[in-house]
N, C-alpha and C positions, 0 to 999 in steps of 0.2 A: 573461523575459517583458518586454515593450517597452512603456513609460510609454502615457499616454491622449497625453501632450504631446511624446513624442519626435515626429520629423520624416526627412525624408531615407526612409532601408532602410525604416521602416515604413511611410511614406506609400506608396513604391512598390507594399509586398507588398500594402497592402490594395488598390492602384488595380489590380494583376494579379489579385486572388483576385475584386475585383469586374467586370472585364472579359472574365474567363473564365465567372462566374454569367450575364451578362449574356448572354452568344453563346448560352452552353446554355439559357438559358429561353426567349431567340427558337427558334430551333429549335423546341426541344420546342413553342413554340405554334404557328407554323406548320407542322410535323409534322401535330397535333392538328387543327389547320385541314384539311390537307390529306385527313386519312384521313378526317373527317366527309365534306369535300365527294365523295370517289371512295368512298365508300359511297350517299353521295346519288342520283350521279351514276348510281352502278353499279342502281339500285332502278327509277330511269327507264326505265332501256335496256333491263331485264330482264325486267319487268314489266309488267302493262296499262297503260296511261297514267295512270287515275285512281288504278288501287291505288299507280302506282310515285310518283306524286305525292304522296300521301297521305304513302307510305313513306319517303319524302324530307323530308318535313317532318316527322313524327316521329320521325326523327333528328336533324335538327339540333336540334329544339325538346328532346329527351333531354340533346345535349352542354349546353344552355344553362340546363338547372335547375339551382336551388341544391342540392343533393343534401348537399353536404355542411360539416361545418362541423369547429373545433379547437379544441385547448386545452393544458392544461400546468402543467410548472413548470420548472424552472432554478434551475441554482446558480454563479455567478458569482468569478471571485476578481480584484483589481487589487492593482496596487501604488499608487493614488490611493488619497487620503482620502475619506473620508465626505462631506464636503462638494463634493468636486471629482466625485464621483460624481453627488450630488445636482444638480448643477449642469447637467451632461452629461445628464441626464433631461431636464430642464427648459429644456433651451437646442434646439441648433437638430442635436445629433448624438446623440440619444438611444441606446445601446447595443442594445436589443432590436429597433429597427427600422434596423438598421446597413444591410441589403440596401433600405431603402426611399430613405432623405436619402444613400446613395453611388450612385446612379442619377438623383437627382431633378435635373433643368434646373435649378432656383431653389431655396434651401431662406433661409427670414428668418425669424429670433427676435423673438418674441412676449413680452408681460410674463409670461408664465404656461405658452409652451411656445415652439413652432413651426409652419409652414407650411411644405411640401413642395410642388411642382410636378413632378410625373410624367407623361411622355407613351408612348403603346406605339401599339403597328401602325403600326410605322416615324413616328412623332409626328404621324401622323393624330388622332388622340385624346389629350386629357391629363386629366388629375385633380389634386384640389389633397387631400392629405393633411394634417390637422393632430393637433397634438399639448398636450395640456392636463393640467398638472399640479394634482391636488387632494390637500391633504390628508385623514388615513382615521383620526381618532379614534377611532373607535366598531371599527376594525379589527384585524386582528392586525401587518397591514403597517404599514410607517411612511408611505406616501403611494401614489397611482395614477397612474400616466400612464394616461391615456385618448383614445382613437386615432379620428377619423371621418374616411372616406373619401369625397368628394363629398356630402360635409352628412351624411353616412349613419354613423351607430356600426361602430366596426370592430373597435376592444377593448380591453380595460383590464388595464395591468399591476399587479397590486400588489407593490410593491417594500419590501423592508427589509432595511436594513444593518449587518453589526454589524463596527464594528472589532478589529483583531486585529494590530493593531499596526503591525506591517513591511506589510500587507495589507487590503484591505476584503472583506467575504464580499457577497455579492450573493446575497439569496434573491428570485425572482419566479413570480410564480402569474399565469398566462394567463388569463385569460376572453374569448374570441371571442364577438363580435357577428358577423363574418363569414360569409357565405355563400357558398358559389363550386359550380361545375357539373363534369362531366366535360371540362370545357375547361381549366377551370381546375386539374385536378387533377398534371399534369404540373407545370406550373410550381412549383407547390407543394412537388413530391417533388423538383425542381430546388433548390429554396432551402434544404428542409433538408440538402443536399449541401454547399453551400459558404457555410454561417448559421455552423457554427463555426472555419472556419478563417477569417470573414472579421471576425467579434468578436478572435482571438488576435493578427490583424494589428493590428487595435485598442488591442490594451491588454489585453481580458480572458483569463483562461482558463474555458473550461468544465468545469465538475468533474460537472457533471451533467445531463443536462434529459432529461427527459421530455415530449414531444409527441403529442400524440394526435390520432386520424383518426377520424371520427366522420360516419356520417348523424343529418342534423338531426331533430330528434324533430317540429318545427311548422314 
């Protein structure tokens, strides 16, 4: 397994595992674009004018609810230390959002985390992602990274680590603020595709995780 810090062969497998994510999530959302709009399209043509109107707009307004939401856990292993892990939370290449800061235009470290600059629909649009490390006391973890997406909560890892010698164990427990629609759901099932083979490019192995797919209860 290939350090956090090696260079060279891993830099490239991770800039392959994440330019191959990257083509497949375009797709799948212009896909997704695509079949909303020729359903749309198709409800006009088909139908009375007012009903196929109607009909058209309750479906796009369908792909655009938040329908759903996730969560989880994860089991982590490196050959970094405790610290160099910690640190990699807290800096500006957090491991759990490896598919967010290897796509983002900008990413600049913060006293307490980071700032991500992400653009999508061909960089008509961006968002600024950040990342804020608290410690968790009163927790079973040893600290949170906590994630807002356009000023907006997005979600909070709780992270603890226990050494083991030659290796560090990485335990993380997901809690999603997140929301996303039937638009979004493609991209989503895109990421957990190539989320661990682009963490092993990294440095981690995945020994375990569990990710959940869930309609939002409010």
């Amino acid at each position: 397994m290939p350090s956090m810090n090696d260079s060279g062969d891993a830099t490239k497998t991770l800039d392959t595992v994440v330019t191959r994510y990257r083509r497949a999530e375009r797709a799948a959302s212009w896909a997704t674009a695509l079949f909303a709009g020729l359903v749309a399209a198709g409800l006009i043509l088909f139908l009375p004018l007012w009903q196929g109107l109607l009909g058209a707009v309750a479906v796009l307004a369908v792909f655009r609810v938040p329908l759903f939401t996730t969560g989880g856990t994860a089991r982590l292993r490196t050959t970094a230390t405790p610290t160099a892990v910690r640190d990699a939370f807290s800096g500006s290449h957090p491991p759990v959002l490896i598919l967010q800061w290897a796509i983002a235009e900008e990413r600049t470290a913060t006293t307490d985390g980071a700032t991500f600059e992400l653009s999508y629909l061909l960089g008509l649009r961006s968002i600024t992602m950040s990342t804020t490390v608290a410690e968790t006391p009163a927790a079973e973890t040893d600290f949170a990274l906590r994630v807002t997406a356009g000023d907006k909560p997005w979600g909070t890892y709780g992270v603890t680590l226990t050494d083991q010698g030659d290796e560090t164990l990485i335990e993380i427990d997901v809690r999603s603020d997140r929301r996303f629609g039937l638009r979004g759901l493609p991209s989503w099932l895109i990421a957990q595709r190539y989320y661990d083979a682009a963490l092993a490019a990294h440095g981690y192995t995945v020994c375990a995780r569990d990710r959940s797919l869930s309609l939002r209860r409010r």
